[in-house]
C-alpha positions as CSV (number, residue, x, y, z in Angstrom):
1,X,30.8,-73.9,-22.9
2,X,27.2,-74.6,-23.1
3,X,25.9,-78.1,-24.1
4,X,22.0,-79.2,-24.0
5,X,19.8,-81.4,-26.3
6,X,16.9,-81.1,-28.2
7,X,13.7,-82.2,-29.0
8,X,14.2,-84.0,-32.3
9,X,10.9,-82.1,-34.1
10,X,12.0,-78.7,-32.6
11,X,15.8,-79.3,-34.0
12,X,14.4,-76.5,-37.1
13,X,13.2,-74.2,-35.1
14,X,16.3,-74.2,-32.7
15,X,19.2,-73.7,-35.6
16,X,16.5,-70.8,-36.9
17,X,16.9,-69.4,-33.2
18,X,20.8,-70.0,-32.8
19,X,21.4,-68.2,-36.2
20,X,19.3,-65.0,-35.0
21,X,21.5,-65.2,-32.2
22,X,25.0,-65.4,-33.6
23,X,24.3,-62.5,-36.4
24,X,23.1,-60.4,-33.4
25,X,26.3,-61.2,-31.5
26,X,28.1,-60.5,-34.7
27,X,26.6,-57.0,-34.9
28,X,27.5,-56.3,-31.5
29,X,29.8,-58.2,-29.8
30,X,32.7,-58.1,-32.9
31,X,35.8,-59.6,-30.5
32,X,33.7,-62.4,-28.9
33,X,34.6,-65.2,-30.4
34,X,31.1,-67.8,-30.6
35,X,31.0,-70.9,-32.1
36,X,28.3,-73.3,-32.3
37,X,28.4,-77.2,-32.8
38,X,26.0,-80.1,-33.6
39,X,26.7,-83.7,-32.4
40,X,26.4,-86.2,-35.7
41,X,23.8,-87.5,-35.6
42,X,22.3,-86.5,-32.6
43,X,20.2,-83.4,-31.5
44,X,22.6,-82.0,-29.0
45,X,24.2,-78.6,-29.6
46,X,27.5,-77.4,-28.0
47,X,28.4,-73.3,-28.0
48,X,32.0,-72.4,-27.5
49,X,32.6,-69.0,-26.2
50,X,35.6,-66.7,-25.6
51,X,35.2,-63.2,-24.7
52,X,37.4,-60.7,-24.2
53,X,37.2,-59.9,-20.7
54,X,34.7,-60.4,-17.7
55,X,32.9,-57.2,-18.8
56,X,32.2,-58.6,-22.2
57,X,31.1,-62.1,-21.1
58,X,28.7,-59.3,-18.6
59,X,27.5,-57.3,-21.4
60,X,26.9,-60.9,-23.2
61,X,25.0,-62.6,-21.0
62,X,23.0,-59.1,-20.2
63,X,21.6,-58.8,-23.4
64,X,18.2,-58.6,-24.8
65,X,19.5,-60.6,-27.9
66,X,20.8,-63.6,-25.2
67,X,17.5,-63.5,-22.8
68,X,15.5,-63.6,-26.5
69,X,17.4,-67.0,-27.2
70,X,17.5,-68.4,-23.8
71,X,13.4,-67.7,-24.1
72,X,13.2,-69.6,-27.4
73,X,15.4,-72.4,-26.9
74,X,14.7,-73.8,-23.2
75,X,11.0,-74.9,-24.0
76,X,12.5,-76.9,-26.6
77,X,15.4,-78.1,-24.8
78,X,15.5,-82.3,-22.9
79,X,16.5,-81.3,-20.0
80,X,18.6,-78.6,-18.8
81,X,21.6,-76.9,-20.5
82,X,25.2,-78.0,-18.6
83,X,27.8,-75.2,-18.4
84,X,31.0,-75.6,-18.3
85,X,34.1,-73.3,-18.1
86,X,37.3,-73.1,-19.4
87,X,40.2,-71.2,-20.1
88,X,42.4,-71.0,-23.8
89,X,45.4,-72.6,-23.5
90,X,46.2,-72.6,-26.9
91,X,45.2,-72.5,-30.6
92,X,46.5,-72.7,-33.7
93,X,44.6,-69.3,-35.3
94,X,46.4,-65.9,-33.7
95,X,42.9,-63.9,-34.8
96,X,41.4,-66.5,-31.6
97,X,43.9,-65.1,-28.6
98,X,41.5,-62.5,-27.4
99,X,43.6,-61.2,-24.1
């Protein structure tokens, strides 16, 4: 999980960069499961990620399409980005159980 905040003028430009991101992680990574958040009100975004094993999360965080957001969104970013991680313990949706 990866949380940060925002500048609150750049929010637009940020949600133009995290949707560039998730199609190209829909073109190429099809069993990762990404899923982005906004806090009400606020200008702090949360991404939820599963991958499907440590090679995927590799080729993920590898790619030209995640150094190409990273470079877009951390000069707009208050702050640094916290990362958390965590393991599925269990969801309601069978389509999410990657393993």
């Amino acid at each position: 999980m990866a949380r940060y905040t925002v500048r609150p003028e750049k929010v637009k430009e940020v949600k133009k960069a995290i949707a560039e991101f998730i199609s190209e992680i829909r073109k190429h990574e099809p069993r990762t499961l990404y899923v982005v958040f906004r806090e009400n009100g606020q200008h702090t975004f949360v991404h939820w990620m599963a991958f499907e094993d440590d090679a995927a999360e590799r080729r993920h965080s590898q790619s030209r399409y995640n150094d190409l957001f990273v470079k877009k969104l951390l000069p707009n970013c208050v702050g640094k980005a916290v990362f958390t991680e965590h393991q599925l313990f269990a969801t309601s949706r069978k389509q999410w159980m990657l393993g």
